[in-house]
N, C-alpha and C positions, 0 to 999 in steps of 0.2 A: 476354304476349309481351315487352312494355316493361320488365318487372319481371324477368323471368329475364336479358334480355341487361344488363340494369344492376347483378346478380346474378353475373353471368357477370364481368362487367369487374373487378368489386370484388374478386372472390375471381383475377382473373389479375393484379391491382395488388401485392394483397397477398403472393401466392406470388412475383411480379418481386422485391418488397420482401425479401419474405424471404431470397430467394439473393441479394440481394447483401450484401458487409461493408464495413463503412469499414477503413482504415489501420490503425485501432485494435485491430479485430479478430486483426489478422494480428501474426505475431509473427518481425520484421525480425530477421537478424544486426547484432548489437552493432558500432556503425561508430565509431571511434575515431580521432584526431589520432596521429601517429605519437611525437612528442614527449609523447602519456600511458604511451606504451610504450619508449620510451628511458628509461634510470633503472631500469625494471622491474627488481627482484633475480628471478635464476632458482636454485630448488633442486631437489636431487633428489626421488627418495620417499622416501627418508627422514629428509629436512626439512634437508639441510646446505647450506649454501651452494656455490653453484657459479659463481658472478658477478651482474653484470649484463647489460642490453643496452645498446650502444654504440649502435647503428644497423641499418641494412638493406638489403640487395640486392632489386631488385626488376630483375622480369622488365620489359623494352621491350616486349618484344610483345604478350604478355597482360596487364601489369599486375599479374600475381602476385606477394605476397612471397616470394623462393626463400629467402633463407636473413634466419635474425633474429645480429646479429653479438654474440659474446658477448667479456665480459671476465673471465679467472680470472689469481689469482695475484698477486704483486707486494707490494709495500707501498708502498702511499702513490701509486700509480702506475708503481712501479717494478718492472722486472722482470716486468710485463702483459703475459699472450700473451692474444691475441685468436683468435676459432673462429668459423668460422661452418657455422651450426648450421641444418640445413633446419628452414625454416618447419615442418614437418607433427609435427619433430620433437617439438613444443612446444606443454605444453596451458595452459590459463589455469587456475589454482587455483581453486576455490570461491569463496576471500571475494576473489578478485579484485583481490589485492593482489603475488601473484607466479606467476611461470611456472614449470610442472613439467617434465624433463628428465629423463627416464626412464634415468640414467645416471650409475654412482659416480663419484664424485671421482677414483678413480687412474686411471677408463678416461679422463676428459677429458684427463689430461696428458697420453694417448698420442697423442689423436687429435690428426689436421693440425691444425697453427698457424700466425697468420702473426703478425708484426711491427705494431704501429698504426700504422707509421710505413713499412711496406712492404706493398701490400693483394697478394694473389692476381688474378690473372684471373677473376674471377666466370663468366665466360663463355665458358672452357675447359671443351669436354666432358670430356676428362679431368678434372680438377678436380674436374667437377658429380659424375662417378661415384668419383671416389674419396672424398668426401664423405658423398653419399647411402648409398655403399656401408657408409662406418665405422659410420652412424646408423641403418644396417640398415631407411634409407630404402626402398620402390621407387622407381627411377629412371623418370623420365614420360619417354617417347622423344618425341624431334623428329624433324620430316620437313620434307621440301624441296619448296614447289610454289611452279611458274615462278620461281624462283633465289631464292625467300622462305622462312626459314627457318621453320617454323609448329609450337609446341609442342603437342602434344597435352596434352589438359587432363584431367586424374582429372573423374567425375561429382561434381555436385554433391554436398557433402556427405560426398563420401570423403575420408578424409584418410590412412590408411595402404592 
């Protein structure tokens, strides 16, 4: 009887053991300083240049980044229209050296621009959908509880 219950324990240790994993196991989102992603050159698919990233808009509420700010055009700085370009827009390349933007070069020049030196409302509805809309984003709707404005969030892992 001494022998089956110490039997018993060993084989419930080891099964404990088994389900669980360390840290290592699990395999985290890549969490990066924002300043390794400013600088980043963004191209299309078919490998042209279409800027960099200047910077970021990020949501107050949720912490989400809405949009990554882009810079095309100019020379030397001159003549830079800046875009800001939804987050979801935007995938990381492979060897992880630039961002993809599913988007030619003549449509960029169409889409809203602003000034670097004049920014937009980031947090104009308008604004968010006419954006989201050019980038053929869906737009995440917000709602209002008790006079708090509260974004609804895509599930994890969705991004268009």
């Amino acid at each position: 009887m001494k022998k089956e219950i110490v039997t018993c324990a060993i084989v419930a240790g080891l099964l404990l053991c088994a389900g669980q994993t360390s840290w290592a196991d699990h395999t985290l989102p890549d969490i990066v300083k924002g300043t390794k992603i400013i600088g980043k050159p963004v191209q299309n698919l078919q490998g042209r240049n279409l800027g960099k990233i200047e910077d970021f808009a990020i949501d107050e509420i949720d912490g989400s980044v809405r949009y990554a700010v882009l810079s095309f055009g100019g020379v030397l700085g001159l003549g830079e229209k800046y875009f800001a370009i939804p987050w979801e827009a935007l995938t990381l390349s492979n060897d992880r050296k630039h961002f993809v933007l599913d988007l030619e070069e003549k449509v960029l020049t169409q889409a809203p621009g602003f000034n670097k030196d004049k920014w937009p409302d980031f947090a104009d509805p308008d604004y968010h959908v006419t954006i989201y809309e050019f980038y053929n984003i869906p737009v995440r709707a917000s709602k209002e509880q008790d006079g708090v404005v509260v974004k609804e969030r895509a599930p994890a892992g969705v991004t268009r």
